[in-house]
Phi, psi and omega in degrees: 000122189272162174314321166278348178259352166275331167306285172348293180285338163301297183308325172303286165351272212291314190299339176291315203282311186297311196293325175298330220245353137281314144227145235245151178281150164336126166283143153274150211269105165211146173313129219226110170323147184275113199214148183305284212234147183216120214255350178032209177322302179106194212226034183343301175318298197286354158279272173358310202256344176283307194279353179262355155110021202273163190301144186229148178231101191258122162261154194229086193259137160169211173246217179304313186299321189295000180247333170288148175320038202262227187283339157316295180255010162285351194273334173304298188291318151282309184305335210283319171281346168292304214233056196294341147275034163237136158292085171288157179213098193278124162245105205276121207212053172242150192243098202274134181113353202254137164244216179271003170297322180286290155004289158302319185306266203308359190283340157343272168294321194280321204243301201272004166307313186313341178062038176313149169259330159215171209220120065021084180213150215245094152232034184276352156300280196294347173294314181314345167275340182280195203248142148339283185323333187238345162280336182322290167340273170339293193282334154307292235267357147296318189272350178257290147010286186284319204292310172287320146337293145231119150274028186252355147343169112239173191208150176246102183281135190230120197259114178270168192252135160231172169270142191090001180273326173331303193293340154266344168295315158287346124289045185045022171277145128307130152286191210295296208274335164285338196272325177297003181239001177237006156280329188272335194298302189269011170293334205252304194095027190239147197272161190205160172219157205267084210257328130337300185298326199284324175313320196296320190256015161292323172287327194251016144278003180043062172241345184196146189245141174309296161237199152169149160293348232213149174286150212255176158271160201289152166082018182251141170255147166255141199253334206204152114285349144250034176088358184242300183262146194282114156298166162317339183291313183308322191275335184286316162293339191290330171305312184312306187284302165321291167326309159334273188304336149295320126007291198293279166326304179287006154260335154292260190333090188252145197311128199224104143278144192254002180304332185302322192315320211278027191275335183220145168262198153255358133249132200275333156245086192296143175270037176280357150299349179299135204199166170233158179230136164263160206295140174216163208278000188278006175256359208250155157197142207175198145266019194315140134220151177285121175259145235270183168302307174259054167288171167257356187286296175283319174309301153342304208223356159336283229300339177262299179315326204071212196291128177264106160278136160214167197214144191219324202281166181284166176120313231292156167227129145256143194207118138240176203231129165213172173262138189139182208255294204236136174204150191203159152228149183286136186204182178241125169279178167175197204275311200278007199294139178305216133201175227230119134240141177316118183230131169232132138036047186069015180249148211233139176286183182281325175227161164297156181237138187261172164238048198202145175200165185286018170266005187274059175253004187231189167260126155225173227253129164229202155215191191230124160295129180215337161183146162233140163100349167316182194268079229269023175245010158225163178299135190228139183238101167273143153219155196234111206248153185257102170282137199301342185244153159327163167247149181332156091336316231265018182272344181264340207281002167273030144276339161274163169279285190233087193296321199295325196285275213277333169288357167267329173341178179271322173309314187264039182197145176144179180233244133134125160255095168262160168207150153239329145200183192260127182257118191224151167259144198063188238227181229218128169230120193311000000 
C-alpha cells in the first residue's frame, strides 16, 4: 500500500468520525418518567444577574393558562419579593389556543426583540394532540431560535394539566407531548417542570379535585371548572411548585453559554427558519384595506397581528412569491368571516377554506395553512383569493339561543378576510 492511499483511507477514516460525531440518529419516541423538577444544566445566567440586583426580562411563551392572570404573573411577582434588588420585567408572550408551531412563527416578534434572560415555555396543553415528531420541529425550532439569538439565555419547559393527563401521571409517565419535550429537554441540558404532576398527585391524595358541579369540602381545592384552566387556587400551586424549582436552581445552577449546543440539533428538521413577514401593499389587489388604529379589531388584536388587512370583495388576492418549505398566514377567524382559495404554484386546493368554525361567535387571532412540504431550493408562488359565497354558518348554531334568528343578523354575514402577516419557513422572494 504507497503513501497516497494510506493517506487516502485516513482522510476517509476521519471524515466518517467527523460527520458521526455531528450527526446523531433520528430520536425515537418513548414514554419519559415524570418528576416534579428536573433542574439539568438550570437556569445560571438569570441567577447570576438575580442575585447581583441587576435588570432581568423573564418572557412567558405558551397558551391560555399561560395568558390569564394565573401563575405568570404570581411568578413575576414572586421573583420580584424573592430578589427585590433586581428588575423584573415580564413579557408576556401567551397566545390562548396556540401551540408551539405558532409558537415557533412568532417568538421573533413576541419574545426575542424583548431580549429575555430567560423564556418560560408552557405547550404540553396545546401540544397534546400532536405527533412526537412534529413538536420535536416546533419546539427545536424555539429553542435554537432563542440560542442563536443570544446564548446566554436560559429557557425553561413548563408542563401544565389537563384531565386525562392523569392516567400516565399516575403511572409516574409524561404523557405524550411532555414526555416528546423532555427527550429534547434532555438532549438541549434545559430544565423544565412538572406542575402537572403536582395536580395528579394533590388529586389522588384526595386534597384537590380536578372539577366539579358541585362545592368541594372545606380543605379541598377545586382546581379547574373545566379541567384545563386553573382557578386562582390552581394557579398558586403551580407558582408554588415554580417557585420550589427556582429555589432549587438557584443553588445549582451555574452561567452557561449554550451557543455549543446548537452544533448538534435534535432533528434534522427543526423550524429554526420560521419567521413572519409583513403584509405590503404590492401583494394586495381589491379591496385590501389598513384598518384604521382605533378600529375595535386593531385595537383588540394590533398588538399580536401588528398592522391589520382586510378584504371583503370577492376577486380580492394576496399573492406572494418565496423561497422555502412551509407558508401560512397569521389572521382573525369570526363570525362574519369568508372563504378563501388556495393556488400553490398554479395548482388550486380542492376545496375552499373558510375563516369562520364552529368557535366563531367572537374574533380570534388564528392562522391559515397554505403549503407545507414544499421543495425549499426552489421559488413557490401563492395566492389566497376571496370567494363570492359565505362558507355553512350552521356549525356554530347549538351555541346560539335562537340559531334559526340570530345566523340571519348582520353579525353572521360577510366574506370579510383579515390577515396580518405571513408565515414563512424561507425567504420572501420580491
Amino acid at each position: 500500500m504507497n503513501t497516497i492511499t494510506t493517506k487516502l483511507i485516513a482522510f476517509t477514516l476521519l471524515t466518517i468520525f467527523s460527520l458521526a460525531s455531528v450527526q446523531a440518529d433520528p430520536p425515537e419516541y418513548h414514554a419519559v418518567q415524570a418528576e416534579l423538577i428536573k433542574p439539568r444544566q438550570g437556569i445560571g445566567n438569570t441567577v447570576k444577574k438575580l442575585k447581583s440586583g441587576e435588570e432581568v426580562r423573564v418572557a412567558y411563551l405558551g397558551g391560555s393558562i399561560t395568558a390569564a392572570n394565573g401563575w405568570r404573573v404570581k411568578t413575576t411577582k414572586w421573583l420580584q419579593s424573592e430578589f427585590p434588588n433586581a428588575k423584573i420585567h415580564e413579557i408576556h408572550a401567551a397566545i390562548g389556543g396556540t401551540g408551539s408551531d405558532l409558537g415557533a412563527f412568532r417568538l421573533e416578534q413576541d419574545v426575542l426583540q424583548h431580549h429575555p434572560d430567560l423564556v418560560f415555555v408552557e405547550f404540553a396543553v396545546n401540544d397534546g394532540g400532536r405527533q412526537p415528531e412534529a413538536i420535536w420541529e416546533s419546539m427545536d425550532g424555539i429553542v435554537r431560535q432563542i440560542w442563536k439569538s443570544n446564548p446566554q439565555t436560559d429557557i425553561c419547559f413548563v408542563y401544565t394539566f389537563r384531565v386525562n393527563y392523569e392516567k400516565d401521571l399516575r403511572k409516574a409517565e409524561n404523557p405524550r407531548a411532555a414526555s416528546a419535550m423532555e427527550l429534547l429537554a434532555d438532549h438541549y441540558g434545559i430544565p423544565s417542570i412538572n406542575v402537572a404532576l403536582k395536580i395528579a398527585e394533590l388529586e389522588q391524595e384526595d386534597k384537590l379535585k380536578f372539577t366539579s358541579d358541585t362545592p368541594v369540602a372545606e380543605g379541598i381545592v377545586l382546581f379547574s371548572k373545566d379541567g384545563v384552566h386553573p382557578l386562582d387556587a390552581g394557579h398558586e400551586i403551580y407558582t408554588e411548585v415554580i417557585a420550589s424549582a427556582i429555589k432549587q436552581m438557584a443553588t445549582t445552577s451555574q452561567p452557561v453559554n449554550h451557543s455549543s449546543k446548537l452544533k448538534q440539533p435534535f432533528v434534522k428538521g427543526h423550524w429554526t427558519d420560521a419567521k413572519m413577514i409583513p403584509l405590503d401593499a404590492s401583494m394586495l389587489s381589491g379591496n385590501w384595506k389598513e384598518l384604521p388604529a382605533d378600529h375595535v379589531l386593531q385595537k383588540r388584536f394590533g398588538g399580536r397581528l401588528s398592522q391589520i388587512w382586510e378584504a371583503d370583495a370577492p376577486g380580492s388576492k394576496l399573492t406572494f412569491r418565496f423561497r422555502g418549505s412551509q407558508a401560512a398566514l397569521y389572521d382573525l377567524v369570526g363570525p362574519d368571516g369568508g372563504q378563501v382559495q388556495i393556488t400553490v404554484d398554479g395548482k388550486p386546493h380542492k376545496k375552499l377554506t373558510p375563516r369562520f368554525d364552529s368557535y366563531c361567535t367572537y374574533h380570534r387571532i388564528s392562522t391559515l395553512r397554505l403549503a407545507e412540504g414544499l421543495d425549499p431550493g426552489q421559488i413557490h408562488t401563492v395566492t389566497v383569493e376571496i370567494d363570492a359565497e359565505q362558507p355553512d354558518r350552521s356549525s356554530v348554531a347549538f351555541r346560539l339561543k335562537n340559531p334559526d334568528e340570530e345566523l340571519k343578523s348582520a353579525k353572521y354575514q360577510g366574506t370579510r378576510i383579515r390577515v396580518g402577516k405571513i408565515m414563512l419557513r424561507g425567504e420572501l422572494v420580491p
